[in-house]
C-alpha positions in Angstrom: 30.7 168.5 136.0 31.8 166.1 138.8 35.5 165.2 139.4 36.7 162.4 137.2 33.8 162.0 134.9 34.0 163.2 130.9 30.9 164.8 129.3 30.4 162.5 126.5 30.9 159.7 128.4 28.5 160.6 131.6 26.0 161.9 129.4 26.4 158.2 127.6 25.8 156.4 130.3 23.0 158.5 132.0 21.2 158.2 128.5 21.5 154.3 128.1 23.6 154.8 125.4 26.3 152.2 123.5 28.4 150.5 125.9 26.6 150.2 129.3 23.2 149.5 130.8 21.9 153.3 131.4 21.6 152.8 135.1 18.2 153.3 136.7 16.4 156.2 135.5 14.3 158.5 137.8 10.9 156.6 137.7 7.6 158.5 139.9 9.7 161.0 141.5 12.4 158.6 142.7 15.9 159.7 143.6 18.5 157.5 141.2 20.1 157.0 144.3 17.6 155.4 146.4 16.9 153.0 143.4 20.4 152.5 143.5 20.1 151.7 146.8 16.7 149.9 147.5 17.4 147.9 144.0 20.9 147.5 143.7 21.4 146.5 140.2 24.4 143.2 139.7 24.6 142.6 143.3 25.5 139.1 143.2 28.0 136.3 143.3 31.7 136.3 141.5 30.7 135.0 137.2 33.0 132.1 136.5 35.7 133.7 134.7 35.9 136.9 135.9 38.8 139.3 137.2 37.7 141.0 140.6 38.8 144.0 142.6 38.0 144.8 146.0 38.9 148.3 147.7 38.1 149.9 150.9 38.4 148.6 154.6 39.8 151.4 156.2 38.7 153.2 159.4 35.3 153.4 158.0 35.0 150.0 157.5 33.6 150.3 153.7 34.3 147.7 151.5 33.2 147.3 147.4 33.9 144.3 145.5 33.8 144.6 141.9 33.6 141.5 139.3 34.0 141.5 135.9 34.4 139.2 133.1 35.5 140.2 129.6 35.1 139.0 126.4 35.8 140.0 122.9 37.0 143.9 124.5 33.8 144.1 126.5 32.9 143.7 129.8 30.0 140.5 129.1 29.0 140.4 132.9 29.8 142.7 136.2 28.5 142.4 139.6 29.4 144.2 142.9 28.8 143.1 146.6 29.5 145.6 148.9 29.7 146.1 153.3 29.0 149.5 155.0 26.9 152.3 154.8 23.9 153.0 152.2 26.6 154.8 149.6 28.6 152.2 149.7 26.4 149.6 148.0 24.4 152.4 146.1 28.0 153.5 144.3 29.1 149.6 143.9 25.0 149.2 142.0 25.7 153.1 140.1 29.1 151.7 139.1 28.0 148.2 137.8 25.3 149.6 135.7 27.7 151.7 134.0 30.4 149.2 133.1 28.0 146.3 132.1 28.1 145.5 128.7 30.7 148.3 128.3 33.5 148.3 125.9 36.6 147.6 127.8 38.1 151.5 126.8 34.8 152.9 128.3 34.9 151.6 131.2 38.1 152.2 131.6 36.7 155.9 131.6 34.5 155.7 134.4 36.0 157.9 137.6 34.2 158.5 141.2 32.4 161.5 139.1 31.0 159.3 136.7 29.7 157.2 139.8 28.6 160.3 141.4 26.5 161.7 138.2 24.8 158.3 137.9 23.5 158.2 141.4 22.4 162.0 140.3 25.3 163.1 142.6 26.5 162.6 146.0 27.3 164.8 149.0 31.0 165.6 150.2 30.2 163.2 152.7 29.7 159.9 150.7 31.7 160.8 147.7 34.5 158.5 149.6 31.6 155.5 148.6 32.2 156.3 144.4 35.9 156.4 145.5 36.3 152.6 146.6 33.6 151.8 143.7 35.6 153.3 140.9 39.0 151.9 142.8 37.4 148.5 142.7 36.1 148.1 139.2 40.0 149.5 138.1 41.4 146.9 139.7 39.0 144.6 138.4 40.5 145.9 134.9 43.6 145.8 136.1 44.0 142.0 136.5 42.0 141.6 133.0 45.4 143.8 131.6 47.6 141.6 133.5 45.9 138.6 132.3 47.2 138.5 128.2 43.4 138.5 126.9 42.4 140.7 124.2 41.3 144.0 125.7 40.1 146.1 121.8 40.7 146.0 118.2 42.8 147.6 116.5 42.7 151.1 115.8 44.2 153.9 113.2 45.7 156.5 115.3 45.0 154.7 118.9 48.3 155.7 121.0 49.1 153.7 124.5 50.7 156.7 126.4 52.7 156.1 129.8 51.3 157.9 132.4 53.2 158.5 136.0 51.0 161.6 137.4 53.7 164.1 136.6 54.0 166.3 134.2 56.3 165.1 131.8 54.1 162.4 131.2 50.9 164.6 131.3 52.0 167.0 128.5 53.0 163.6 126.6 49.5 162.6 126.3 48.2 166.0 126.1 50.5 166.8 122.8 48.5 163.1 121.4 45.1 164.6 122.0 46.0 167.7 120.4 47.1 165.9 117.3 44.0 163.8 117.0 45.2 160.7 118.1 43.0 158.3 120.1 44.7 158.1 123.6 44.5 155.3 126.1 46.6 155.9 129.3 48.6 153.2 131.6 50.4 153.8 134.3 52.4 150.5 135.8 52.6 149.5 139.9 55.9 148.3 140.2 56.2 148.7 143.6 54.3 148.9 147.1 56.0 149.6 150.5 53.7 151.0 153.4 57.6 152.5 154.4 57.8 154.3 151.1 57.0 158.2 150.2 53.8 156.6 147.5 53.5 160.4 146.3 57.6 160.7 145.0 57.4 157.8 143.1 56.0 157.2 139.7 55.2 153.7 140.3 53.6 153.6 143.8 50.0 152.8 144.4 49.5 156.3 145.1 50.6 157.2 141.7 48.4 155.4 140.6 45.4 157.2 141.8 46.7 160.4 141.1 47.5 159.2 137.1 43.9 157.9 136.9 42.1 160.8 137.8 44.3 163.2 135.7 44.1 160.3 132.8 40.1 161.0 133.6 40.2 164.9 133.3 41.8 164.5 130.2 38.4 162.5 128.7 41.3 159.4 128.6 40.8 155.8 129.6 42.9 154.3 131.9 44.2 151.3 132.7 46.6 150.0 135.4 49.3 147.2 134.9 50.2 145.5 137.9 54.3 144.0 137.1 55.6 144.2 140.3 56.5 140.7 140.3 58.6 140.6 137.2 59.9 144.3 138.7 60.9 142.6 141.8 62.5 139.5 139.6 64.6 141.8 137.1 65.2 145.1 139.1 65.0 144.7 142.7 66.3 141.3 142.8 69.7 142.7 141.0 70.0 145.8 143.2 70.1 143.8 145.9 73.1 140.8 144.7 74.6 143.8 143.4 75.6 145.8 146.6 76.2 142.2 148.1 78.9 142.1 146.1 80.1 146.0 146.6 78.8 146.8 143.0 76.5 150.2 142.6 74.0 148.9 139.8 71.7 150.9 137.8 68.3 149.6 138.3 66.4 152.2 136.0 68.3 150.9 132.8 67.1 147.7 133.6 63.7 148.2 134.5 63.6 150.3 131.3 65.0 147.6 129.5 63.6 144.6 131.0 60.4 145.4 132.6 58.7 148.8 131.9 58.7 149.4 127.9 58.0 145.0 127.4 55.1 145.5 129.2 53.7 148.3 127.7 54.8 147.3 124.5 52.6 144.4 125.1 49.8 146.0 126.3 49.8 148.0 123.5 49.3 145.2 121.3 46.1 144.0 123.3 44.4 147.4 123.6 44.9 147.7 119.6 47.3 150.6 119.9 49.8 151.5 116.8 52.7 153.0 119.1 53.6 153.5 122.9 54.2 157.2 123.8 56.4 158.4 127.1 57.4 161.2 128.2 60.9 161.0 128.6 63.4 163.3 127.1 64.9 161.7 124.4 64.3 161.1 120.3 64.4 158.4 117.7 66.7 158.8 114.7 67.5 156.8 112.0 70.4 155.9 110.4 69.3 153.0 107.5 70.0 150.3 109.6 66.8 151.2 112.0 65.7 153.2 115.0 68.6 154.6 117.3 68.2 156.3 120.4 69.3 159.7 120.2 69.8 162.5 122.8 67.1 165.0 123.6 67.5 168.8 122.7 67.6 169.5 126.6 71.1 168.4 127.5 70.4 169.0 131.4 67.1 166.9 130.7 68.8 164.0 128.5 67.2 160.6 129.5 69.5 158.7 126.6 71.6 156.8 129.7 68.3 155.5 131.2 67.2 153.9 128.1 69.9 152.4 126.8 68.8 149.4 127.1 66.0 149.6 124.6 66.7 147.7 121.2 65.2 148.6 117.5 62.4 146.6 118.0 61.4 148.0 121.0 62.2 151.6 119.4 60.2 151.2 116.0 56.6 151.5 117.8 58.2 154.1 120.8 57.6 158.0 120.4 59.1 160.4 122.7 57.1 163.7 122.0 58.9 165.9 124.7 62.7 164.8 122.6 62.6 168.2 121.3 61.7 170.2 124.0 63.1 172.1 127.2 61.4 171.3 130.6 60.6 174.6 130.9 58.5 174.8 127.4 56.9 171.6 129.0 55.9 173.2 132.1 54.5 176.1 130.1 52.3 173.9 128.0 50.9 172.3 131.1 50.2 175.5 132.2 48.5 176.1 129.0 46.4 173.1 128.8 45.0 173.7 132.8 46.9 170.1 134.0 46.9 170.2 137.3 50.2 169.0 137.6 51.8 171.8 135.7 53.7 172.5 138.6 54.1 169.0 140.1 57.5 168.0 142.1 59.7 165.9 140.0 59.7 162.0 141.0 62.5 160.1 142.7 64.7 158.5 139.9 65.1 155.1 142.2 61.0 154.5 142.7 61.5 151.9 144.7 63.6 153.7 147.3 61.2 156.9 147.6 60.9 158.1 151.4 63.4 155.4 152.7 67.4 154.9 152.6 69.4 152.5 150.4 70.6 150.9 153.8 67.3 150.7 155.2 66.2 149.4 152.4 68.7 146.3 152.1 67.7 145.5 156.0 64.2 145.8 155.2 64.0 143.7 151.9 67.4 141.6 152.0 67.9 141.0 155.3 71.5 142.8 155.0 72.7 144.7 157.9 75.0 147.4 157.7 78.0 145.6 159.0 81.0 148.0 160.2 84.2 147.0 158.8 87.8 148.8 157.9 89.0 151.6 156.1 91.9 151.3 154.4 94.6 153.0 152.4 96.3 151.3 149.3 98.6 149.4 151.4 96.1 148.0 153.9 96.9 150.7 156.6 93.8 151.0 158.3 92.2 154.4 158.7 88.8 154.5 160.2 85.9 151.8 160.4 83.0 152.3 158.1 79.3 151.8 158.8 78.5 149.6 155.6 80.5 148.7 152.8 77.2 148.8 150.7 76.4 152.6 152.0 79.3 153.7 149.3 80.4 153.5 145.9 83.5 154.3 143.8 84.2 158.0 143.7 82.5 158.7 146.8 84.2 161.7 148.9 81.9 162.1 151.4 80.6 160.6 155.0 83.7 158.0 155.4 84.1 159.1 158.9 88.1 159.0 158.0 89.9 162.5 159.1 93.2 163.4 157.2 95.6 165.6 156.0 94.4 165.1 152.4 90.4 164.4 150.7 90.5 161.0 150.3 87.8 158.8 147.7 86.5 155.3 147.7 88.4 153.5 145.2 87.1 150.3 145.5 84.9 147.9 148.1 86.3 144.5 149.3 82.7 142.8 149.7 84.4 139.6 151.0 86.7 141.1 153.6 84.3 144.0 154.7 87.0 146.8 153.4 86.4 149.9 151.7 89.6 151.1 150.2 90.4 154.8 149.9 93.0 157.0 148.4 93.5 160.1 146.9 91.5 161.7 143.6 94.4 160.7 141.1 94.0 157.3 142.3 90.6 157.0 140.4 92.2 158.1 137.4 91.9 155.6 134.6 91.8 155.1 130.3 90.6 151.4 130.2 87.3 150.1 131.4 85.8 146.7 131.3 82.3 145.8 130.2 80.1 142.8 130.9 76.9 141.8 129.4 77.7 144.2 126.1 75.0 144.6 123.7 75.5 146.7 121.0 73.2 147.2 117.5 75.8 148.0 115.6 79.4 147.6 114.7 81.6 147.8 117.6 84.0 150.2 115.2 81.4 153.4 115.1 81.4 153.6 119.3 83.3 156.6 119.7 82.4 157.8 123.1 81.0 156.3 126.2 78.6 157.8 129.1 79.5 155.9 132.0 77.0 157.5 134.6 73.7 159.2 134.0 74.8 162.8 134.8 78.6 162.8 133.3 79.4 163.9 130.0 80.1 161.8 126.7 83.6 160.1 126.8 85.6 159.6 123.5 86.6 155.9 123.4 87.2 153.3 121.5 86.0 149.6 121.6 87.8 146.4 122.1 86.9 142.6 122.0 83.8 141.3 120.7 80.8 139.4 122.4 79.5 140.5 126.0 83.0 141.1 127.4 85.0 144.1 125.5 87.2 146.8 126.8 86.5 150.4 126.4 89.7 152.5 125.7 88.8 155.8 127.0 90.3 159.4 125.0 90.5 161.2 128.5 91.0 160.1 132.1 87.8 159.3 133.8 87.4 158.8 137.9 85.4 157.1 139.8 83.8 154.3 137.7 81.7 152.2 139.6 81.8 148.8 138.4 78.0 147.7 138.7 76.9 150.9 136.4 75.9 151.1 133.1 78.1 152.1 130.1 75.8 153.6 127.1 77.8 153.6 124.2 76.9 155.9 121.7 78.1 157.4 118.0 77.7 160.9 118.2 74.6 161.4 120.0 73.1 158.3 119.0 73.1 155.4 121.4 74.6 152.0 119.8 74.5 150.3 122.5 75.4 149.6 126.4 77.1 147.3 128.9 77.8 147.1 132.6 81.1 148.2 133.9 83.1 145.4 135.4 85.7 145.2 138.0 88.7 148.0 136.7 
């Protein structure tokens, strides 16, 4: 079977079956793809109303152009133009006859090998053409996603799974399958930089790609959510006023929070799905009051921190199937299954900074040198010059380019004057932290311990004030708290809640 096509749904198509035109069929000995090609079939102007998607334009100089416009969960009209060689506007003709009149899921099926089986197969040498078709028509679809319109009806068991391209994710919507539920995979683009390392990050162009055709493997649809705008507007935009004001923020609680699950949530609703499924490593619990996050059974694996953000409404239609499980069982069912990502690299945590440099990043996007300033002590003796006051956080031992008797930390950063102030270890030493922008689902009485950065250890604490401004009164001495950071508050293992840690 050709790459990125699914039997029942090639054999489908290539029949004339429910949910697209057929194609051409071979008629007096001719090739499908020289019909294709000699009678291109929707080769015409943009429909009024319709979401298009162009790809190609490389070295080769191929372009395809795919339109489509949807109504009531199908596509009701799709036509292609398409520059370059012969494959190039056979796979743009090959790929409109299978998506017209499709359901919105099927189409969302159809791959380069579902191209390539409807033109009755393609050398090595022009399968690049059902490339930039399938690329187009998905982007097509995507802006149809993006655009709020009803994409199918609801369905019992239908589950919209996140899918990055790694395995975590994979072995997620693999689990589904297995337990008969009806799975449609999205993966979102968050972020595009021609700088960036696309194949560490989960949300990169690239990933894209590579999600898609496993998505396809898996007999899944998929479908592609463009929110790098409101990603830009609620993660990127804070990580940069953060470290202009000498804070060390943590964007993936936001986009978590803010972006990522909203989005999904939402598409969920519009594709008819009854619950969004990740793979991260955490679990749902209930306590009577509703859903609390709750940590996973892999401590070293825990994602609790990184989701604190989510609320109970959020968490009553979220499933986290790999909550029980180590990363090692997950690998091993991968390797079970045959993904082809069983042994896949694990992602950058910071997507957006994959294959580039905080400080390279802030000069890129912010237009914020590094600006050298002072080292000082405690007292203002100075000590060294720094590089960048937004190239360090609190607790940080290392690369301060100051030479003593004695390790010295960052203990705090004076954004104003330029300083970074440094001392000694006991000097980070403290029981009380202030929190800002405090949410917490419920009473502030059953926080009894605090994780103030995503690899530390649970804190015992206590909480103080009410509102979005409390006081956490820590059971044990905790150093280096970086004010910008999250605080997830939890109850045992259950997360109750979270803030971000003000100026101590």
């Amino acid at each position: 079977m050709p790459r990125g096509v699914h039997p029942s749904h090639a054999t489908r198509h290539r029949s004339g079956g429910p949910g697209g035109g057929g194609g051409w069929p071979r008629l007096g000995g001719v090739h499908p793809f020289e019909r294709h090609l000699s009678e291109p079939r929707g080769r015409g102007p943009v429909p009024d109303g319709a979401y298009v998607g162009s790809a190609g334009g490389s070295a080769c100089g191929d372009v395809v152009r795919i339109a489509v416009r949807v109504g009531d969960g199908r596509l009701t009209a799709v036509t292609f133009d398409a520059e370059g060689c012969g494959a190039t506007i056979a796979a743009g003709s090959a790929c409109t006859a299978l998506a017209e009149g499709a359901a919105m899921l099927d189409a969302a099926r159809i791959g380069p090998g579902a191209i390539a089986a409807e033109l009755g197969g393609l050398s090595p040498g022009k399968l690049h053409a059902a490339d930039l078709a399938a690329d187009a028509l998905h982007r097509a679809l995507s802006k149809a996603c993006g655009a709020g319109v009803p994409l199918a009806g609801h369905r019992p068991g239908r589950v919209l799974v996140g899918l990055s391209g790694g395995v975590d994710s994979a072995v997620a919507a693999h689990l589904c399958a297995q337990q008969g539920h009806d799975v449609v995979a999205v993966t979102l683009k968050l972020w595009a930089d021609p700088e960036g390392d696309g194949e560490r990050s989960c949300c990169s162009p690239q990933a894209v790609l590579t999600a898609r055709g496993l998505a396809h493997s898996m007999g899944m649809p998929h479908l592609t959510l463009d929110v790098e705008d409101a990603f830009r507007a609620e993660v990127v935009e804070d990580f940069m006023s953060e470290h202009a004001a000498g804070r060390t923020p943590s964007p993936c609680v936001r986009c978590n929070g803010f972006v990522r699950f909203d989005a999904m949530l939402a598409l969920a609703d519009r594709v008819g799905a009854q619950a969004l499924v990740t793979g991260h490593y955490a679990r749902i619990a209930e306590d009577g009051e509703g859903p609390l996050l709750a940590r996973a059974a892999d401590p070293r694996k825990d994602q609790t921190y990184m989701l604190a953000a989510l609320g109970p409404d959020a968490l009553r239609r979220v499933r986290f199937p790999l909550g029980e499980l180590t990363k090692p069982q997950v690998r091993a069912l991968a390797r079970e299954a045959g993904l082809p990502v069983a042994e896949r690299r694990e992602s950058q945590d910071l997507c957006f900074l994959a294959g580039t440099s905080r400080e390279r990043f802030l000069v890129r996007h912010a237009g914020m040198p590094d600006e050298p300033g002072e080292v000082v002590d405690q007292s203002g003796a100075v000590l060294g010059r720094h590089r960048g006051h937004r190239g360090v956080t609190v607790g940080q031992r290392k690369g301060l380019g100051v030479a003593t008797g004695e390790p010295l930390y960052v203990l705090s950063t004076d954004a104003a004057a330029n300083r970074v102030v440094v001392g000694p270890r006991e000097r980070l030493a403290t029981r009380a932290v202030p929190l800002r922008g405090t949410v917490l689902h419920r009473d502030a009485a059953r926080v009894d311990r605090v994780k103030l950065r995503y690899r530390s250890d649970p804190l015992p604490c206590t909480v103080a004030g009410e509102g979005g401004e409390v006081a956490l009164n820590l059971g044990a001495e905790a150093f280096g708290v970086a004010p910008g950071q999250s605080a997830c508050l939890m109850q045992g293992d259950r997360v109750v809640g979270y803030g971000v840690i003000a100026a101590t």
